[in-house]
C-alpha positions as CSV (number, residue, x, y, z in Angstrom):
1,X,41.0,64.8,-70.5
2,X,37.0,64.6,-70.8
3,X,36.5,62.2,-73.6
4,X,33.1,60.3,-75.1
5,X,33.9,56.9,-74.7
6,X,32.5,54.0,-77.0
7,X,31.1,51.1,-74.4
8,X,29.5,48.9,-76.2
9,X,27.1,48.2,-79.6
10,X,23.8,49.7,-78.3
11,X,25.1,51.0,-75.1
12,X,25.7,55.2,-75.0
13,X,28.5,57.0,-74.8
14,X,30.3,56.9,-71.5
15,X,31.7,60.3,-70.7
16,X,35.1,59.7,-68.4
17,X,38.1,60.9,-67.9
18,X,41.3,59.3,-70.1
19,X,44.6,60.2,-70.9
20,X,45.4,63.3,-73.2
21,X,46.9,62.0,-76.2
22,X,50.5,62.4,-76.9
23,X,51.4,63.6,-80.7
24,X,54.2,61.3,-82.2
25,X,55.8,61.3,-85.5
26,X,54.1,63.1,-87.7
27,X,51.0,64.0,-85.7
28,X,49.6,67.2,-84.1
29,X,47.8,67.4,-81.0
30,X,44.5,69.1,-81.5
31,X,42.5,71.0,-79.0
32,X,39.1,70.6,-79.9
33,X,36.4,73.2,-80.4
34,X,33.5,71.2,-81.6
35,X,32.4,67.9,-82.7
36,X,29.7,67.2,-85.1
37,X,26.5,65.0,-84.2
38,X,26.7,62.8,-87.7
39,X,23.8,59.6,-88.9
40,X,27.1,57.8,-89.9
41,X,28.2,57.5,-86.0
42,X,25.1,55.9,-85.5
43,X,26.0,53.3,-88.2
44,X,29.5,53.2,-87.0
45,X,27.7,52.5,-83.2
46,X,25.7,50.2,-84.4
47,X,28.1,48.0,-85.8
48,X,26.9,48.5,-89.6
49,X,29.9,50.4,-91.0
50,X,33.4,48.1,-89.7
51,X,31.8,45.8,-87.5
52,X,31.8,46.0,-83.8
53,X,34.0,48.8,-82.9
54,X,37.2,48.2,-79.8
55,X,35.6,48.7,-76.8
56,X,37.4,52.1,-75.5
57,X,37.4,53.9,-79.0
58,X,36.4,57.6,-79.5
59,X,34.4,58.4,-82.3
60,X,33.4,61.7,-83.8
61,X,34.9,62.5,-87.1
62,X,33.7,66.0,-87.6
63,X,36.4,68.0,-85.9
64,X,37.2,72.1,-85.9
65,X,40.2,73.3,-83.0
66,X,42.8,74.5,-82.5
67,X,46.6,73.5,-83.1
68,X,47.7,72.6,-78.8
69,X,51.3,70.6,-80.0
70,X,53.5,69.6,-82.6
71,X,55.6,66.0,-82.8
72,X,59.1,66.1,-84.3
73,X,58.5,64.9,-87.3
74,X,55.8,67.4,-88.6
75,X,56.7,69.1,-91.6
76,X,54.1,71.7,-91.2
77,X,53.7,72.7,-95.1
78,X,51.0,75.3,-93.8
79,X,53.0,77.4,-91.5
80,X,50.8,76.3,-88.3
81,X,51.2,77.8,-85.0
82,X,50.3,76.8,-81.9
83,X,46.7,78.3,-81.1
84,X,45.9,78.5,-85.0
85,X,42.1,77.5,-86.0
86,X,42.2,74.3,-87.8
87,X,39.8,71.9,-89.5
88,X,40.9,68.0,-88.7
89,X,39.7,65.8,-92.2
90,X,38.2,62.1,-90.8
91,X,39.9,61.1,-94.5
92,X,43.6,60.7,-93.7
93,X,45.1,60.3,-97.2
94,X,49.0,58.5,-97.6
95,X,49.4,60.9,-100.0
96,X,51.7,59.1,-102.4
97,X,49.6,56.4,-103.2
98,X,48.1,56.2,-107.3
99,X,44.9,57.0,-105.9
100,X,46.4,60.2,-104.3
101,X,48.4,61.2,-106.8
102,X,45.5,61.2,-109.1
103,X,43.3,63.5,-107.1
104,X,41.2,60.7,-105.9
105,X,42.5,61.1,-102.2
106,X,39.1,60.0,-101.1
107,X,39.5,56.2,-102.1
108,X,43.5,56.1,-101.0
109,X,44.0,52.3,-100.2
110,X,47.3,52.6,-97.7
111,X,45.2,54.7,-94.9
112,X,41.7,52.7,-95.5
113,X,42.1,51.5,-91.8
114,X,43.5,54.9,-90.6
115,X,40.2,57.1,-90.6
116,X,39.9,59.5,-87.3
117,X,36.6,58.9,-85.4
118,X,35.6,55.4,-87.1
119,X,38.6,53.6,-87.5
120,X,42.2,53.1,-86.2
121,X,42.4,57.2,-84.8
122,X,40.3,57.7,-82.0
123,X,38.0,60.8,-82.8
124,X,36.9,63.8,-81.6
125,X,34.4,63.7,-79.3
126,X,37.2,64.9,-76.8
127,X,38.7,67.8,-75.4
128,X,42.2,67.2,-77.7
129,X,42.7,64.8,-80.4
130,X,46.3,63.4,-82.0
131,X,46.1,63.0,-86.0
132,X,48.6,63.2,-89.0
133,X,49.3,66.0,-89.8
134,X,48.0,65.3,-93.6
135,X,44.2,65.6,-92.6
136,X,45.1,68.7,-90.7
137,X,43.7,72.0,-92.5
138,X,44.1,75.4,-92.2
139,X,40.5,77.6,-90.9
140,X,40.3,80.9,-91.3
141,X,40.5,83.7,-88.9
142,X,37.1,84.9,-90.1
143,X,35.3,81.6,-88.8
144,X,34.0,80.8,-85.8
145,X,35.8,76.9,-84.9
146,X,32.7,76.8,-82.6
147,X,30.7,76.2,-85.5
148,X,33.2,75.2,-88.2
149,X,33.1,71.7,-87.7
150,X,30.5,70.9,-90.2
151,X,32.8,71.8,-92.9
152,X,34.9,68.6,-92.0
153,X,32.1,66.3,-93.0
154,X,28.3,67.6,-94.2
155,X,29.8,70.1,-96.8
156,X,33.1,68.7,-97.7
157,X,30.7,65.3,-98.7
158,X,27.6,67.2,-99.7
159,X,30.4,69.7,-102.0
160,X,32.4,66.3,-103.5
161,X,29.3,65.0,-104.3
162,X,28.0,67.9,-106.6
163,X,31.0,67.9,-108.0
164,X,31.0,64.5,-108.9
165,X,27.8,64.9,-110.6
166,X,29.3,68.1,-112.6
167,X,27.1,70.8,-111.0
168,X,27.2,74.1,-112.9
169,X,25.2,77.3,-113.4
170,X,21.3,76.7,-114.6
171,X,21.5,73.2,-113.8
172,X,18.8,71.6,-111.6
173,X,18.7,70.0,-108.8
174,X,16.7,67.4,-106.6
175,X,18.4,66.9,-103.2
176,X,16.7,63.9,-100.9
177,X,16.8,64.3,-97.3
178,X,17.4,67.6,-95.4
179,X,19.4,67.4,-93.1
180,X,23.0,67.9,-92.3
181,X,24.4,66.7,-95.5
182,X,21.5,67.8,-97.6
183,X,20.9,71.3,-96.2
184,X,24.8,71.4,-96.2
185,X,24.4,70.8,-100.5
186,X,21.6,72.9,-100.6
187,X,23.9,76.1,-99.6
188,X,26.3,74.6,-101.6
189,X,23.9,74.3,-104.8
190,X,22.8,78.2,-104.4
191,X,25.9,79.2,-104.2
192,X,27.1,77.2,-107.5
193,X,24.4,78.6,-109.1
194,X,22.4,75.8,-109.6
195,X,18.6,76.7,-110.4
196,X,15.9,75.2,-109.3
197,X,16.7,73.7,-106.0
198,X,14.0,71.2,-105.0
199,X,14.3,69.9,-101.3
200,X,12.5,66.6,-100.2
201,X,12.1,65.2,-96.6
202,X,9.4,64.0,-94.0
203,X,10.1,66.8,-91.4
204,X,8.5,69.8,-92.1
205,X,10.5,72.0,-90.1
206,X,13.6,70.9,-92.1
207,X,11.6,72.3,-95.2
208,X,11.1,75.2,-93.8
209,X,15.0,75.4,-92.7
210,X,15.5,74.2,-96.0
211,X,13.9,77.2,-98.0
212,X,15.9,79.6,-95.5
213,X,19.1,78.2,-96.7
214,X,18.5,78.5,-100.7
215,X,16.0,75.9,-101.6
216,X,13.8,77.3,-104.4
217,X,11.2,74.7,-103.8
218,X,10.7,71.8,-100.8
219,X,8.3,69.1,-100.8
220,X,6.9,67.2,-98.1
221,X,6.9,63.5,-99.1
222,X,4.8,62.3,-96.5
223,X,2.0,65.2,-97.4
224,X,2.7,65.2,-101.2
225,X,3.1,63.2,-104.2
226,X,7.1,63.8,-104.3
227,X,7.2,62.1,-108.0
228,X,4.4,64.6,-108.9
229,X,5.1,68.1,-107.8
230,X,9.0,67.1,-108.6
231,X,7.4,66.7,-112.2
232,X,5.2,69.8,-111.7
233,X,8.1,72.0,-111.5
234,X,10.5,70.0,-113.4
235,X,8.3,68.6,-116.7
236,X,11.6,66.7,-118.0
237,X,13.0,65.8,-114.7
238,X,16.4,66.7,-112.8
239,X,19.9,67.4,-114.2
240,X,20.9,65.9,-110.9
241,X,19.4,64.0,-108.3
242,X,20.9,64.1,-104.9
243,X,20.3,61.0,-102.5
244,X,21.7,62.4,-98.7
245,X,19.1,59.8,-97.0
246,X,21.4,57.5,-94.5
247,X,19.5,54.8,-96.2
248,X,18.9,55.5,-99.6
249,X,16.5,53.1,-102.2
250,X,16.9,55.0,-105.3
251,X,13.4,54.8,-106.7
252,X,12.0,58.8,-106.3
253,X,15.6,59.6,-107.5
254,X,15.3,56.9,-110.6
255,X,11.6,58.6,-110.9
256,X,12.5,62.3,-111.0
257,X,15.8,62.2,-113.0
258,X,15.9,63.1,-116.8
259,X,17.4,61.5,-119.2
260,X,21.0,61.8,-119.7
261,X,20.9,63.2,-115.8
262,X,22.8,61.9,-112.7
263,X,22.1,60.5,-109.8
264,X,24.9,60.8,-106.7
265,X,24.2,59.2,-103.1
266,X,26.7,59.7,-100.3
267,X,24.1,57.9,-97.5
268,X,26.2,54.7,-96.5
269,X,23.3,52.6,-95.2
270,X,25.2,50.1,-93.9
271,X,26.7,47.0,-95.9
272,X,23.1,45.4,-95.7
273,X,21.1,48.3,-97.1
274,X,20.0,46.8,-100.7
275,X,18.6,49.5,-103.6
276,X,16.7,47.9,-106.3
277,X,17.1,49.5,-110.2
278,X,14.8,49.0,-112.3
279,X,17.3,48.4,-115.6
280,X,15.0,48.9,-118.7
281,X,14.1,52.5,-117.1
282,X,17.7,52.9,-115.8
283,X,19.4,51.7,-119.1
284,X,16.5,53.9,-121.6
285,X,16.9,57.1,-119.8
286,X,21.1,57.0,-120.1
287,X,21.2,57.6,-116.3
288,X,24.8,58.3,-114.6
289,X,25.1,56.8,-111.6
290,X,27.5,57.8,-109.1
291,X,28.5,56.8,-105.5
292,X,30.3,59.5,-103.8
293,X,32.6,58.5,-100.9
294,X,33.4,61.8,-98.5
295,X,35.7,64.5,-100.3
296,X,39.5,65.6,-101.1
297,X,40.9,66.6,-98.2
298,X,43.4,68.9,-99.3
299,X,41.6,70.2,-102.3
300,X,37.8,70.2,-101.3
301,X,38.3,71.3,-97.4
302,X,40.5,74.4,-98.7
303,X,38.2,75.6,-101.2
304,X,35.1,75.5,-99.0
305,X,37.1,77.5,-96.1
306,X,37.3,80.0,-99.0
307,X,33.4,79.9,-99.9
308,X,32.9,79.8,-96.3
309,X,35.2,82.7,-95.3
310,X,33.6,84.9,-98.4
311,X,29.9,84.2,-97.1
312,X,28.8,82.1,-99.9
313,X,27.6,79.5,-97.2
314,X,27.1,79.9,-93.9
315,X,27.9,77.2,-91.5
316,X,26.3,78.7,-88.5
317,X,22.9,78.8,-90.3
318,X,23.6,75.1,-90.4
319,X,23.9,74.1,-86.5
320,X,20.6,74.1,-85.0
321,X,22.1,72.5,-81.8
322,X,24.9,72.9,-79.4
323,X,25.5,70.3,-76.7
324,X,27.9,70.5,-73.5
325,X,29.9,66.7,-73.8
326,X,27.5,65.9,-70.7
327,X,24.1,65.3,-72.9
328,X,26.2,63.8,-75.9
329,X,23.9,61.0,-76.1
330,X,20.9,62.6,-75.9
331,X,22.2,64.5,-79.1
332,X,22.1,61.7,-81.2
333,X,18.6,60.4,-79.7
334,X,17.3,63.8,-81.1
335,X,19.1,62.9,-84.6
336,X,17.4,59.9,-84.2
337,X,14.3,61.4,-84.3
338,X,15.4,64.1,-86.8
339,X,15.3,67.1,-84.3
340,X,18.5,68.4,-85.8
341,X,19.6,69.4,-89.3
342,X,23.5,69.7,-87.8
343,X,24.5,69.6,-84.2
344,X,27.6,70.1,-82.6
345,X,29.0,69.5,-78.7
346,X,31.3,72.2,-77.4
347,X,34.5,70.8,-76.1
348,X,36.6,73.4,-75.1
């Protein structure tokens, strides 16, 4: 099979051909549709995330396909069928654990070195992919796999996220950074309800794509005192304060949040990426902080197939960009230079 393969810390992608996995155990074999173009590979590439990754290893943890084979032990609680539109989760749960069995799937311990596209499971940026079947999910018939993927990575950790920070109806919110995560949470915020909606980024044309996609409001923080018009619109400050940035520094979100508000950031930023708090404002103003790791697999992937199947977002208004595997590494020099809000290659 055609498969990206990972070379080397600051060296592209080399695409070559390598064997077509072989599903054991519990695994299904996963012909895949698309692959999403994420700012986390780029810290996984660089080393930043786990450290150096195996020369050899597939990356690519934003998967949509279709079922290809099952292994004997699958237990196949979803009814699957070979050809059936799936979504494949990069969280791979135990599923037993006390982490799992408290609906905190996202921080199980057992699998912490079993996550598809970053560690232990190669990824997908190939034409099939072998996982457990526990991070397989259902897609509907009514989506397009093509331009599902997102769903497996920007929305399910842009939808967690708001969540964690108990969005609701007439709440108000500040999301940081536009692109794939935070245009993904913008949908996600309109459709919750959640009103005002204030976008802020440095690329204009992501505003722009930002207001399309259900931002009341979107500031330009190179053009604009962000702090200032935030406060314009917003006299008291956010309910909740979004940080998507893949390096996020806290301050405009410290700046702009009210008191008794929240602040949730999902940008990793790499294990050397410091934010400084300024305590006396942090402590006075009663602010919840929250650090949001990815999303529930079989609980959060699920319900946004349903929101996504229903048309309360719309994944395709999210990919800008569609690669053939060939110019895989000139999609994530244009999300280097923030050309994207989500891109995808087309594997199959």
């Amino acid at each position: 099979m055609k498969a990206a393969v990972f070379k080397g810390m600051n060296l592209p992608l080399e695409i070559r051909e390598v064997p077509t996995p072989f599903p054991r155990g519990d695994e299904i074999l996963i012909r895949v549709a698309s692959t999403g173009i994420c700012h986390s590979d780029l810290h996984l590439i660089n080393g930043e995330l786990i450290g150096p990754l195996p020369e050899g290893f597939i990356i690519g943890h934003e998967i949509a396909g279709w079922v290809e084979k099952f292994a004997s032990n699958v237990k196949n609680p979803y009814g699957l069928r070979k050809g059936d539109p799936i979504l494949v989760s990069w969280i791979v749960p135990c599923g037993i654990c006390k982490y799992c069995a408290s609906g905190k799937e996202n921080y199980c311990k057992q699998n912490a070195n079993k996550m598809v596209g970053i560690i232990g499971i190669n990824g997908g940026h190939a034409e099939y992919v072998s996982v457990p079947e526990i991070a397989v999910i259902p897609l509907s018939e009514k989506l397009d796999p093509y331009y599902s993927s997102p769903i497996a990575c920007a929305y399910g950790t842009a939808y967690n996220a708001l969540k964690s920070a108990k969005a609701a109806s007439g709440k108000s919110v500040v999301i940081i950074g536009a692109g794939g995560v935070g245009s993904a949470a913008i949908q996600l915020a309109n459709a919750m309800g959640l009103n005002p909606i204030i976008a802020v980024d440095i690329v204009q044309s992501k505003l722009e794509k930002a207001k399309e996609l259900g931002a009341t409001h979107a500031i330009n923080a190179l053009a604009d005192d962000s702090r200032a018009k935030i406060l314009e619109i917003l006299e008291e400050g956010a309910d909740i304060v979004y940080e998507t940035k893949p390096n996020p520094d806290l301050k405009l979100s410290l700046e702009v949040v009210k008191a008794g508000g929240s602040i949730v950031v999902t940008g990793l930023g790499g294990f050397t990426n410091v934010a400084e708090i300024p305590i006396t404002l942090f402590v006075s103003k009663g602010i919840t902080l929250i650090g949001s790791l990815g999303y529930r697999p079989r609980i959060d992937l699920p319900e946004l197939v349903s929101l996504a199947s229903s048309g309360k977002i719309d994944t395709k208004k999210l990919v800008t960009h569609v690669y053939e595997p060939e110019r895989i590494n000139e999609a994530y020099e244009n999300l280097k230079k923030g050309i994207h809000i989500r891109a995808v290659v087309k594997w199959n």
